[in-house]
C-alpha positions as CSV (number, residue, x, y, z in Angstrom):
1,X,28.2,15.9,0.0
2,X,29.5,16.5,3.4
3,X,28.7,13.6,6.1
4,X,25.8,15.0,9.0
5,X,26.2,14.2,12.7
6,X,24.3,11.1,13.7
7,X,20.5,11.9,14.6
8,X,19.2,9.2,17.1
9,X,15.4,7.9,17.1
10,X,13.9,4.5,18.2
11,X,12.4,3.6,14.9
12,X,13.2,4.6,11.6
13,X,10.4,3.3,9.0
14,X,11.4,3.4,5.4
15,X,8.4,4.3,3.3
16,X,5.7,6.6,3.6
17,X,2.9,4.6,1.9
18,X,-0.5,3.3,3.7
19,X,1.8,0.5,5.7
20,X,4.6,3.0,7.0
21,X,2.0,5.7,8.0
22,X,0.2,3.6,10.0
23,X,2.8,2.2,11.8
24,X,4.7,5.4,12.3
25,X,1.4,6.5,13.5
26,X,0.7,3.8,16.0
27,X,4.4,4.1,17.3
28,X,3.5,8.1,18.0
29,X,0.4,7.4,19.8
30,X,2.2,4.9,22.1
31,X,5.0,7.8,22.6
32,X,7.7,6.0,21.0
33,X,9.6,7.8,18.9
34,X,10.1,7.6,15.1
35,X,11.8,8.7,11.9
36,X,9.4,8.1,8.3
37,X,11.7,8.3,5.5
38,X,10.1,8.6,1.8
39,X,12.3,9.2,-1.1
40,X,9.4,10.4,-3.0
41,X,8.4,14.6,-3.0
42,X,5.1,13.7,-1.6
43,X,2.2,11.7,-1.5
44,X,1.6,9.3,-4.7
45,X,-1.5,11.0,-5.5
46,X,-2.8,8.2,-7.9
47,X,-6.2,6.4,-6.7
48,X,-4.6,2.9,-6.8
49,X,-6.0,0.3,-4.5
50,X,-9.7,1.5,-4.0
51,X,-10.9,-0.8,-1.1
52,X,-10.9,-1.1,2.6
53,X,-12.0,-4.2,3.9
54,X,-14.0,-5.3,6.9
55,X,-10.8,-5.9,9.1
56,X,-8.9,-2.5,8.2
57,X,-12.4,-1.3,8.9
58,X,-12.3,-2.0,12.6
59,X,-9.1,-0.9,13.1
60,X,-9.7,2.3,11.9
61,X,-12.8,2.4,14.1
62,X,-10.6,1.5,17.2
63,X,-8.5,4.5,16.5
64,X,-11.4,7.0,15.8
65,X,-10.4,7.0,12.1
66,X,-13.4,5.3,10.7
67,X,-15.7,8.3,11.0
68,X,-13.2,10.4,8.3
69,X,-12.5,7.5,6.2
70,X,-16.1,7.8,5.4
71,X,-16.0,10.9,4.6
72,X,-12.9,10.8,2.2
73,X,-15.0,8.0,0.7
74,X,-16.8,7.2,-2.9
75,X,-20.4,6.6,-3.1
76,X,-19.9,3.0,-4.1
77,X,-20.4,0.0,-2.3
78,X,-20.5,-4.0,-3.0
79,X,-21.2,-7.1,-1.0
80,X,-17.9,-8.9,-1.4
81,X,-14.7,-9.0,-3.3
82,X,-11.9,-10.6,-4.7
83,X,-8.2,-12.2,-3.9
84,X,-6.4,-10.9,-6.6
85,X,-8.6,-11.5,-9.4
86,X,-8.8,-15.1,-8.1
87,X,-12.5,-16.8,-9.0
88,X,-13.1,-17.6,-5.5
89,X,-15.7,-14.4,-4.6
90,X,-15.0,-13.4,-1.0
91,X,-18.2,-13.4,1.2
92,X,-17.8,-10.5,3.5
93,X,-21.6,-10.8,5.2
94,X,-20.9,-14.1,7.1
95,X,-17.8,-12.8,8.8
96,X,-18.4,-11.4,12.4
97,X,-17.9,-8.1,12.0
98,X,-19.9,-4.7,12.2
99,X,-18.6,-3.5,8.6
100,X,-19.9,-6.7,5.8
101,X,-19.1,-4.2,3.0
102,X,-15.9,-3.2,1.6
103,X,-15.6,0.7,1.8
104,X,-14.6,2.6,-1.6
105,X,-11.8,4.4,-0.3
106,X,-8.8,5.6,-3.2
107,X,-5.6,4.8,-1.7
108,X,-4.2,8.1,-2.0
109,X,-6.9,9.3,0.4
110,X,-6.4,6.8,2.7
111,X,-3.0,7.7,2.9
112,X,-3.7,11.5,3.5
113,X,-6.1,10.9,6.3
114,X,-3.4,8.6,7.7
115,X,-0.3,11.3,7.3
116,X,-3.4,14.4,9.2
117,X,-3.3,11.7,12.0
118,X,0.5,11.5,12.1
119,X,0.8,15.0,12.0
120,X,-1.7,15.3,14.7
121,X,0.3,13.0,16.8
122,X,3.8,14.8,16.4
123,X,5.3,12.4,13.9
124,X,7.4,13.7,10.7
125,X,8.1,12.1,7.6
126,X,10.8,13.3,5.8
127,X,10.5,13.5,2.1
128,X,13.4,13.5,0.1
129,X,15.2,10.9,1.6
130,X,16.5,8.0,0.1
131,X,18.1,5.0,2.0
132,X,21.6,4.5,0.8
133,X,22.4,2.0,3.0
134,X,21.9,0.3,6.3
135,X,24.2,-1.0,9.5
136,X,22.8,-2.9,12.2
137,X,24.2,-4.1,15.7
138,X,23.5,-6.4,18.7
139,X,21.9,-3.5,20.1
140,X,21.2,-0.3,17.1
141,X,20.5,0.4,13.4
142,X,22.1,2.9,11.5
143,X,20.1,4.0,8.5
144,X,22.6,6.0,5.9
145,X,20.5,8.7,3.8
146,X,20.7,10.6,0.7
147,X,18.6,14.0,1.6
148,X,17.9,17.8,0.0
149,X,21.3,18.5,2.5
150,X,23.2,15.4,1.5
151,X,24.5,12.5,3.5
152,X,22.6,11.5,7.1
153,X,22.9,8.9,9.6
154,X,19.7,8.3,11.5
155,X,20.2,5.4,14.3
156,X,17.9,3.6,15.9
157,X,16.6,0.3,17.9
158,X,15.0,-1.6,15.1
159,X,14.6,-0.6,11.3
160,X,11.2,-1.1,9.7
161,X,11.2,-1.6,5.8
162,X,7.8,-0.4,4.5
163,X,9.3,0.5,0.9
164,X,6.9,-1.5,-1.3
165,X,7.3,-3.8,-3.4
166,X,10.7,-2.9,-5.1
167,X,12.4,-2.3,-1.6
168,X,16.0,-1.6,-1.1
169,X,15.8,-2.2,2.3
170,X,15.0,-5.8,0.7
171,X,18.4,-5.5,-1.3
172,X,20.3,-4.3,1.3
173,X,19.8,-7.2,3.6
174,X,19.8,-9.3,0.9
175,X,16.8,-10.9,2.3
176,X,15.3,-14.3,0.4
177,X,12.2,-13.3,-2.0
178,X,11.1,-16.0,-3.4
179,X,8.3,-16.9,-5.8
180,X,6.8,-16.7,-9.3
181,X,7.5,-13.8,-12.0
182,X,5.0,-11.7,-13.2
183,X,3.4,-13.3,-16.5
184,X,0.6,-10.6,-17.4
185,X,1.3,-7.0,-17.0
186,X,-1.4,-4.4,-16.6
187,X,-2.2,-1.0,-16.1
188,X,-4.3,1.5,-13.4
189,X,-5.0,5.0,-14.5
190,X,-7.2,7.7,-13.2
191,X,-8.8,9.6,-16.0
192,X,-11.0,12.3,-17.3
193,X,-13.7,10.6,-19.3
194,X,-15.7,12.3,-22.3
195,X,-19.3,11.2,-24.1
196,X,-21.6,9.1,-22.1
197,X,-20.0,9.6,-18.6
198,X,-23.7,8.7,-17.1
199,X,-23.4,5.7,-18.8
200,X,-19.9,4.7,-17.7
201,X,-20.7,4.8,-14.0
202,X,-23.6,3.1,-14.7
203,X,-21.6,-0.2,-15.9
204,X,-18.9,0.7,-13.2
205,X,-17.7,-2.2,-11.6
206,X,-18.3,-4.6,-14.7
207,X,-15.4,-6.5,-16.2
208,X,-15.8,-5.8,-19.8
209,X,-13.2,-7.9,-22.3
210,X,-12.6,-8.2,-26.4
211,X,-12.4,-10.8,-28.7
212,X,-9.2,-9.5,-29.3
213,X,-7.9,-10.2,-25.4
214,X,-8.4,-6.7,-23.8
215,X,-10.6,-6.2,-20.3
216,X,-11.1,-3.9,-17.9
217,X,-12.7,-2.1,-14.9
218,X,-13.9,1.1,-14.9
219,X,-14.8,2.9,-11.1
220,X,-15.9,6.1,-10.3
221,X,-13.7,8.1,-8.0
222,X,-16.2,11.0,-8.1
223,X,-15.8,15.1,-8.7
224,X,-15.3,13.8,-12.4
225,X,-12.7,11.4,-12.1
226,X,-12.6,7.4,-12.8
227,X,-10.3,4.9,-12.8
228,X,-9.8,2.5,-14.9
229,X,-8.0,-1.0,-14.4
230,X,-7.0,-2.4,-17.7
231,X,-5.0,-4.9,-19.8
232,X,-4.6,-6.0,-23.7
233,X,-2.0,-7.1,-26.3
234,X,-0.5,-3.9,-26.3
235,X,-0.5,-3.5,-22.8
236,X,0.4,-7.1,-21.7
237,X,4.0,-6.9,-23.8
238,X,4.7,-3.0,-22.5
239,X,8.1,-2.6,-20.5
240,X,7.3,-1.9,-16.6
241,X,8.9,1.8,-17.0
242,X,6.9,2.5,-20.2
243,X,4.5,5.5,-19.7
244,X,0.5,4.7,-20.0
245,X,-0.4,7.2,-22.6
246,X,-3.7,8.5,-23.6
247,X,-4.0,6.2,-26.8
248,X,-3.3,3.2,-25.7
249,X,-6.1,3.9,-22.9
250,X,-8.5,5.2,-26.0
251,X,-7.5,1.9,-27.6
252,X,-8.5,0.0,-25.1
253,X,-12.1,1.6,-23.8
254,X,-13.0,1.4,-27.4
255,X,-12.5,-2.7,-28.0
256,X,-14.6,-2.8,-25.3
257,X,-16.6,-0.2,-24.5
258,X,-17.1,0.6,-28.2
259,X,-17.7,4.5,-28.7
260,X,-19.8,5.4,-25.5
261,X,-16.9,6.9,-24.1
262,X,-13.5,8.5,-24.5
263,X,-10.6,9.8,-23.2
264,X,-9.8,13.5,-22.2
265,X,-6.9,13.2,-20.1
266,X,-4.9,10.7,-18.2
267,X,-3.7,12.2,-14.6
268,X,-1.9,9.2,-13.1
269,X,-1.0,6.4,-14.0
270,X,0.9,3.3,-13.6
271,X,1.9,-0.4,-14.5
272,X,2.3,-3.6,-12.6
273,X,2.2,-7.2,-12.8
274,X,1.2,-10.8,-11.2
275,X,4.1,-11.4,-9.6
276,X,3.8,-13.3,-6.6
277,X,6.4,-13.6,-4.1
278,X,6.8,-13.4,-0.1
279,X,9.9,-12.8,2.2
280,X,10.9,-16.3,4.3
281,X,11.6,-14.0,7.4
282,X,10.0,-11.2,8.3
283,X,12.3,-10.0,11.0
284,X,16.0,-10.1,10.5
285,X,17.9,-9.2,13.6
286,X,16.6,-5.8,14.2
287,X,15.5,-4.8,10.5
288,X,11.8,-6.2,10.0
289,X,9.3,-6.5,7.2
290,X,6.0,-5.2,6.4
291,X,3.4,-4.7,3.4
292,X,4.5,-4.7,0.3
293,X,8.1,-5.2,0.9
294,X,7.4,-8.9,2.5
295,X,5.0,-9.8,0.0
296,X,3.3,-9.5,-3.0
297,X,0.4,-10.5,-5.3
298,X,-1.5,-9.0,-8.3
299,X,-2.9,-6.0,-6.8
300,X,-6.4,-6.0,-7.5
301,X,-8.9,-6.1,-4.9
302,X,-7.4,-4.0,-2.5
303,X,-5.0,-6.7,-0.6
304,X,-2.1,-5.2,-0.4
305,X,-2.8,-2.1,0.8
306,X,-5.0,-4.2,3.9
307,X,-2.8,-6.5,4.6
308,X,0.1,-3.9,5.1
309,X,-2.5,-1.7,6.9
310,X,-3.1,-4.8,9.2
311,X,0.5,-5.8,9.3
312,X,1.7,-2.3,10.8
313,X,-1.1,-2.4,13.4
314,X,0.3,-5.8,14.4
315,X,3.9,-4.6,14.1
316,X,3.5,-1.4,16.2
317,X,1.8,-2.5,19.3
318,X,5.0,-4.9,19.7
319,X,7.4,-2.4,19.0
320,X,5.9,0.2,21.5
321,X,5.4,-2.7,23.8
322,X,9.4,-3.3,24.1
323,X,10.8,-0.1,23.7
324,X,8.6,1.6,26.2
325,X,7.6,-1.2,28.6
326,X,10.3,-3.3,28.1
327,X,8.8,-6.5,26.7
328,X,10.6,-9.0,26.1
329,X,12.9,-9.5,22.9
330,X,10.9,-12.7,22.1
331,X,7.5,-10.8,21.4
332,X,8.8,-9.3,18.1
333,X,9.1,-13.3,17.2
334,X,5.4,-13.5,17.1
335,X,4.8,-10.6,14.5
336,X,6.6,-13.3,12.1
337,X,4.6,-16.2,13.2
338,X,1.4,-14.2,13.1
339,X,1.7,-13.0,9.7
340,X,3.7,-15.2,7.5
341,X,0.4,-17.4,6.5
342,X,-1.7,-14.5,6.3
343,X,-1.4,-12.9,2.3
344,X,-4.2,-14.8,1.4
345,X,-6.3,-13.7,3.8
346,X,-7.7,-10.5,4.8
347,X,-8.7,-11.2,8.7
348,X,-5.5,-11.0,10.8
349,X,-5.0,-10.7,15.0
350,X,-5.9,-6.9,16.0
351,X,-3.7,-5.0,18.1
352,X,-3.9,-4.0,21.3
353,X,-6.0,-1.1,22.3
């Protein structure tokens, strides 16, 4: 693969995810330029996390995003929520805030309204690419990529590692992760159901479980799609790689949804874990942290995806604020101070409008 000439940016974000694309879109509406690098084809178009929460809420608002969230949205509302499956209900009607109830919102749609508005503003992502490695200076940050074309350099002022949980930005600075291992592994997979359909969004939103150690949570995700969040003996001992096939979703609905309905064809889906585990920096020198790739928790209940949402708007007022009005160094400090103690909790600082 023959070596390209070295393309200069201010900010190269690794990841194209709900964290990346909102930073990469708050950096374009400040004018600073940036580079979003995704090793992926396109878009992960599995539902995965399904909720926006009253904090992502206003933010979207103050960008004028709320209105086509809405719109992407499925007809189903609750009251509260969850912490990762935690039994502590979260009681989203005493907060002070204009939006008490979570919005149903599939990831993957959250993600495309978020890529429009990026588009809109003039940013890029570039698909394709993979981070191969990574340089950085007193004063730049030199991301090597794998590309369609071959080899890239792409150098910028600071770096910003958005790659999920698994990042090799992570591995590349050999940055500190601690925390626990994953001891339960489930599975999310949007699906085609058949039989009583009617009845199945009627109980969506129920945790069912088995005798036998199986549970899940159905959704609807609407134009005959559901997804369904599920666990069990067979699932709980599956390798992390292994594909979700169709009978070991059948196998489940039936223990506990018993022969109301079945399955006519899995489009997405996916494993993960409990893991639980959180960077000790979130900024190191000029290569910083954000979403997934600084922390993580059993995804269920939609934290993740809102705290990296919340983390990128915190992250990109900064940036812009030093690259194009020359803040000081220092303020970049305060995204780590501001958002270290906040995984387990979904209201954060907003940005600056």
């Amino acid at each position: 693969m023959q070596t390209m000439d070295i393309e200069a940016t201010e900010v190269v974000i690794v990841g194209a995810g709900g964290t990346g694309l909102t930073l990469a879109a708050e950096l374009a509406l400040a004018g600073v330029p940036a580079v979003v690098l995704d090793q992926l084809p396109g878009r992960n178009p599995q539902s995965r996390a399904g909720a926006v929460q009253p904090r992502t809420a206003e933010l979207l608002q103050l960008r004028g995003l709320l209105d086509s969230a809405l719109e992407r949205s499925v007809d189903h509302r609750s009251v509260g929520g969850h912490f990762a499956g935690l039994p502590a209900p979260l009681d989203y009607s005493v907060w002070d805030t204009r939006y008490p109830s979570p919005l149903s919102l599939p990831q993957d749609r959250l993600e495309a309204l978020l890529e429009d508005r990026l588009a809109e503003l003039g940013g890029r992502v570039l698909r394709r690419h993979r981070l191969v490695d990574l340089q950085q200076d007193a004063e730049k940050v030199t991301a090597i990529v794998a590309g369609p074309d071959g080899i890239r350099s792409i150098r910028g002022r600071y770096l910003v590692a958005c790659d999920g949980a698994h990042s090799n930005v992570r591995k590349l600075t050999g940055a500190a992760f601690p925390g626990q291992a994953g001891t339960v592994r489930s599975a999310s997979a949007d699906l085609v159901l058949t039989g009583d359909v009617a009845d199945a969004d009627h109980i969506s939103g129920n945790i069912r479980t088995s005798p036998q150690g199986h549970f899940t949570l159905l959704t609807p995700l609407g134009n005959g799609l559901h997804k369904l969040t599920f666990s069990g003996p067979q699932t709980s001992r599956a390798d992390a790689d292994a594909p979700v096939t169709a009978e070991e979703v059948r196998a489940v609905l039936r223990a506990t949804h018993g022969g109301s309905v079945d399955v006519a064809e899995v489009r997405y889906a996916s494993r993960f874990s409990n893991a639980s585990r959180q960077l000790e920096q979130y900024r190191h020198g000029r290569v910083l942290f954000a979403g997934d790739s600084a922390h993580i928790h059993l995804p269920a209940g939609g934290q993740g995806l809102n705290l990296g949402v919340q983390d990128a708007f915190n992250l990109g007022w900064k940036l812009a604020a030093l690259i194009r009005d020359g803040a000081a160094e220092q303020l970049l400090d305060s995204y780590h101070a501001e958002r270290h103690p906040l995984p387990g909790c979904s209201r954060s600082p907003g940005p600056r409008a």
